[in-house]
C-alpha positions in Angstrom: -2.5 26.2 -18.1 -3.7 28.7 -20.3 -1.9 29.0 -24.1 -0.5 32.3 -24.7 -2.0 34.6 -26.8 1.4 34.4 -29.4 0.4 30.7 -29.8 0.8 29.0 -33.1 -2.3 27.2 -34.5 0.0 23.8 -34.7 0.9 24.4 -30.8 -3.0 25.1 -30.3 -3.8 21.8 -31.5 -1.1 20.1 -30.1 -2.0 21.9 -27.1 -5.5 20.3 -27.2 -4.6 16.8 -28.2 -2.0 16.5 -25.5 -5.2 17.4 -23.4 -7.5 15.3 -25.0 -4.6 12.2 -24.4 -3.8 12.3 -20.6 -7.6 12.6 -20.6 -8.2 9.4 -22.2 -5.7 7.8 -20.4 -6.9 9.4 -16.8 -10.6 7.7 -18.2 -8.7 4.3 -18.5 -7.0 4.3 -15.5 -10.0 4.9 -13.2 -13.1 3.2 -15.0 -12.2 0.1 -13.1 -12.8 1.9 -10.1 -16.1 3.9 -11.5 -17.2 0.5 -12.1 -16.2 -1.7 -9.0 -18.0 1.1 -6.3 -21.5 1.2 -7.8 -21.9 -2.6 -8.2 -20.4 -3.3 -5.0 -24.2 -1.6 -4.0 -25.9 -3.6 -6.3 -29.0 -5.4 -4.7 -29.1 -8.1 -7.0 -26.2 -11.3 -6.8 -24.7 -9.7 -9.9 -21.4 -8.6 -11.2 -23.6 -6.2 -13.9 -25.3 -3.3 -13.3 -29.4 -4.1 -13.5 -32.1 -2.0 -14.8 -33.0 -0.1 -11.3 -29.7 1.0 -10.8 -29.5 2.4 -14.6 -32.6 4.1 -13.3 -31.6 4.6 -10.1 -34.3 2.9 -8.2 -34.0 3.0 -4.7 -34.5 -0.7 -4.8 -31.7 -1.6 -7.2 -29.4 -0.4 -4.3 -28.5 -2.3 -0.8 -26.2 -2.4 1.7 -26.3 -6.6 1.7 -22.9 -7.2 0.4 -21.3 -5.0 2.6 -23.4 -6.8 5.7 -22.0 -10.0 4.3 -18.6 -8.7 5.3 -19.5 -9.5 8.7 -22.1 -12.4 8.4 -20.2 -14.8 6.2 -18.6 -16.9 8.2 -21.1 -16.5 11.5 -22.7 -19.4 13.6 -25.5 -17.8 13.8 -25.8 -14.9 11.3 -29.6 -14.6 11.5 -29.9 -14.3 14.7 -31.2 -10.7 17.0 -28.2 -8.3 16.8 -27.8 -7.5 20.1 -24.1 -8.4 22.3 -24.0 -12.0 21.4 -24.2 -11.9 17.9 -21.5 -9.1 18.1 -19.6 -11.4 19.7 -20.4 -14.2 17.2 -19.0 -11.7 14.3 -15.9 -11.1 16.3 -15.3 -14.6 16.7 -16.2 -15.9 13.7 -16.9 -13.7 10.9 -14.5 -15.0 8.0 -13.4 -11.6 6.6 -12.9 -9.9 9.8 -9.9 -12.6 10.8 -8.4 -11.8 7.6 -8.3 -8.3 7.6 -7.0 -8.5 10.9 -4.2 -10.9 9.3 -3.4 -8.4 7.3 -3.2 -5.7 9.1 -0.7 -7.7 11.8 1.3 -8.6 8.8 1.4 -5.2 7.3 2.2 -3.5 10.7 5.3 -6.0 11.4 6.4 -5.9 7.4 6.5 -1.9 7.7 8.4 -1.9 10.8 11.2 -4.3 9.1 10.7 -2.7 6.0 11.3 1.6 7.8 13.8 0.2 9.8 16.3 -1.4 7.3 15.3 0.7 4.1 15.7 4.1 6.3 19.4 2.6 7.3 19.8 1.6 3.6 19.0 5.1 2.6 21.3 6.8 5.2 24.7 4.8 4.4 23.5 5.3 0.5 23.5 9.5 0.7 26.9 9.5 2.0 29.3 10.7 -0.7 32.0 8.6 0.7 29.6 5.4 0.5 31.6 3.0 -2.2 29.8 1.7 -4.8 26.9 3.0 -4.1 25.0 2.9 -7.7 25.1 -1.2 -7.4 24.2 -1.7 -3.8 21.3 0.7 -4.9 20.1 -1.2 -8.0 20.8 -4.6 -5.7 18.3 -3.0 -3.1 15.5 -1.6 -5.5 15.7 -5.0 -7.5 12.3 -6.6 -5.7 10.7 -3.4 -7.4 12.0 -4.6 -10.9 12.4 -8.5 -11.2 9.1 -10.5 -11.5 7.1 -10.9 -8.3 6.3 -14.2 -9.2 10.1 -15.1 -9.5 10.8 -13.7 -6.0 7.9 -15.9 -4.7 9.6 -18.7 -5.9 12.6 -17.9 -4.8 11.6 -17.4 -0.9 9.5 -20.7 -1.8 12.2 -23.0 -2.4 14.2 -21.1 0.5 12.0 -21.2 3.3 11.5 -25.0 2.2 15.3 -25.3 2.7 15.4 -23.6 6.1 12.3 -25.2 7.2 10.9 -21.9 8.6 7.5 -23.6 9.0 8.9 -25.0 12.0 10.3 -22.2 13.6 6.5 -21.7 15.4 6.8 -17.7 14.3 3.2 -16.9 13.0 3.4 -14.9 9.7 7.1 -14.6 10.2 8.0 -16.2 6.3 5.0 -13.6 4.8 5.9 -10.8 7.3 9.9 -11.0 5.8 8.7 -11.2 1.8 6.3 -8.3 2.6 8.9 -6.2 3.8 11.7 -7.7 1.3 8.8 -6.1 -1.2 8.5 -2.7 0.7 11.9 -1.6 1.5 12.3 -0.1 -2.2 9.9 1.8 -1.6 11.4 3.1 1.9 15.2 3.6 0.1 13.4 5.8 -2.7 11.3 8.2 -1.1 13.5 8.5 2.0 16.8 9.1 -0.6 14.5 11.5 -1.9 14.1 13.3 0.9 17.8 13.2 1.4 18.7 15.2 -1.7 17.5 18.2 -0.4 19.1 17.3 3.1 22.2 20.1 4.0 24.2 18.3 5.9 25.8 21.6 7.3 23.0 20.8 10.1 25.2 17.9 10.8 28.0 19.6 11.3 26.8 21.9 13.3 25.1 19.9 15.7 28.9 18.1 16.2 30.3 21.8 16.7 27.9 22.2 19.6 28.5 18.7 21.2 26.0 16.5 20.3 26.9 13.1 19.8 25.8 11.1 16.6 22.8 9.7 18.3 21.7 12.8 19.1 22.3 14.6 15.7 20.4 11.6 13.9 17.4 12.2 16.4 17.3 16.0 17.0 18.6 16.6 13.8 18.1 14.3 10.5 15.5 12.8 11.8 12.8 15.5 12.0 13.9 16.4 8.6 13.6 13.5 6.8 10.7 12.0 8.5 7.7 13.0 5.9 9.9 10.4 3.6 10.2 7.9 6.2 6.3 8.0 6.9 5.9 8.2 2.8 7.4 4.9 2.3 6.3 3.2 5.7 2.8 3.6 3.8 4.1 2.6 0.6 5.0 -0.3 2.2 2.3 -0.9 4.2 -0.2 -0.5 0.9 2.1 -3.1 -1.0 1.9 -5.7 1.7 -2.0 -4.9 2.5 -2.5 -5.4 -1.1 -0.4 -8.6 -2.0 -1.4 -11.8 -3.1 1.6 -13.6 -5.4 3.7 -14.2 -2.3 1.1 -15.3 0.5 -0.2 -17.9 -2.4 3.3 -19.1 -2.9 4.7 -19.2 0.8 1.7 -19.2 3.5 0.3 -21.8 5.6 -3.4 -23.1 5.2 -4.5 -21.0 8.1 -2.6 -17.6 7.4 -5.7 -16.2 4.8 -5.3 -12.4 4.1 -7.8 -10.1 2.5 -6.1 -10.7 -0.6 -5.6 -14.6 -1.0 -9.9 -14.8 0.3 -10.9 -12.6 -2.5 -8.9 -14.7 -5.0 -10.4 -18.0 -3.2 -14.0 -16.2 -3.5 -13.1 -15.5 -7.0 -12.4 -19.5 -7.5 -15.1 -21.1 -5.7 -17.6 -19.0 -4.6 -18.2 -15.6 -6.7 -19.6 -12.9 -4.6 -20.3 -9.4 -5.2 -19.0 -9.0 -1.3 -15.7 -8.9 -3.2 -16.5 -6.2 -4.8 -17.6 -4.4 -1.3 -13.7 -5.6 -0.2 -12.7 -4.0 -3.2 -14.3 -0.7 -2.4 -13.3 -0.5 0.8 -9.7 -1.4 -0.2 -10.0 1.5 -2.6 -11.2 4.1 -0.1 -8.3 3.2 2.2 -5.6 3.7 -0.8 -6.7 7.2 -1.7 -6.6 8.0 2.2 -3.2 6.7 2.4 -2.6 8.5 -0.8 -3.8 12.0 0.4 -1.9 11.4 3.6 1.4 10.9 1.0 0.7 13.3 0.0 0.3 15.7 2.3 3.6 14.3 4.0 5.4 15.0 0.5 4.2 18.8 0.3 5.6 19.1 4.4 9.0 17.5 3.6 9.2 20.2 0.7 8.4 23.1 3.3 10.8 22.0 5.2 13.6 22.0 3.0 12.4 25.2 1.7 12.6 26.8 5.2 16.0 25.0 5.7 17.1 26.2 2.4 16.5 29.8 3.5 
């Protein structure tokens, strides 16, 4: 935004160094990133960049870390890539079985996590909803207390239900994931709500339609570009945890998140930094798909508004 031309000099360099600021702090926010994607292409079993890829040598660059994704963990990762060893990475390659972990978990955390956050959000817009500030800051509280206290929390209560033995694969991570994501669900779907006129209700019960139908026909296609905003914010969050699964899964339930942090202990890789990458590419997609959701939901309400 330009400065007008009536601009004081002090506003001129205020102007500037409010500029310069948000710049520095933009800078700050995404060297980790500027860092993390080159290196992840490094050809050399380092975590710093080398001399051919300050030159940018062709040979200071390789795809090896990023093939390591699917070899570590293989029988027979040497072997002729034809159908078997295909089948030997789908079988055994370590870091596909936890991304797949993580993806099952993520799916089933988001589905609890839309369903009860969306009904949360519902029963909250209602003016005649008593006390409604509470139950709201009750709801939003994972967001604010101390992951690590939470954790603990669910540790010492799964121990007391003995959940373990309930045979339900994932089902203790699955319930902290979503316990995690429904915040974000009751946010961006009260969000969405604000701007909701709930005339459109009214009208549908004029004309006959039962509440099922109204929420369906009615609500519902209006308020779902908040509903899919926080699904993802919720599926991001559980995708991306590690506090929880450390405190409350088993031995065998490994997600892409707890194997980076045991490749980080035992056995540093740059392949980590190739999950990283990857992870990072998949958060600005989910991002600009927030995104674009966000500038629907507001084209809706401004053609419902007129």
């Amino acid at each position: 935004m330009a400065l007008p031309i009536y601009a004081s000099p002090l506003e001129k360099v205020w102007h500037w160094t409010y500029k310069a600021i948000c710049t520095a702090i933009f800078i700050f926010l995404i060297a980790p990133i500027l860092i993390v994607i080159p290196l992840s292409f490094n050809a050399e079993p380092y975590f710093t960049f080398t001399e051919k890829m300050l030159s940018f040598d062709p040979e200071g660059y390789s795809l090896r870390w990023y093939d390591r994704l699917l070899t570590f963990g293989m029988q027979a990762p040497d072997a002729p890539r034809d159908w078997s060893w295909w089948r030997d990475v789908l079988a055994n390659a370590t870091w596909l079985d936890v991304a797949w972990n993580s993806i099952i978990i993520g799916f089933f955390s988001t589905i609890l996590a839309t369903g009860l956050g969306t009904l949360a959000a519902l029963g909250l817009s209602r003016s005649e909803m008593p006390w409604r500030r509470s139950i709201m800051a009750v709801l939003i509280s994972p967001m604010i207390v101390p992951i690590i206290i939470t954790a603990t929390g669910l540790f010492f209560f799964y121990s007391k239900i003995e959940i373990q033995k309930w045979g339900v694969p994932y089902l203790g991570i699955i319930m902290a994931h979503a316990t995690l994501g429904i915040p974000f669900v009751i946010i961006t779907v009260t969000a969405t709500l604000s701007g909701f006129d709930h005339s459109l209700s009214r009208a549908a019960a004029s004309l006959g339609a039962n509440p099922r139908t109204t929420f369906f026909k009615v609500i519902m296609p209006l308020i779902l570009p908040g509903v899919v905003s926080g699904a993802l914010f919720a599926f991001v969050t559980s995708f991306d945890e590690v506090v929880m699964v450390l405190f409350i899964a088993g031995h065998d339930e490994q997600t892409i998140p707890r194997q980076m942090w045991n490749g980080i202990r035992e056995q540093i890789s740059p392949a980590i930094l190739a999950v990283a990458t990857i992870l990072v590419v998949v958060s600005i997609a989910l991002l600009a798909t927030v995104e674009i959701l966000r500038r629907r939901s507001e084209k809706l309400r401004g053609v419902t508004a007129g």
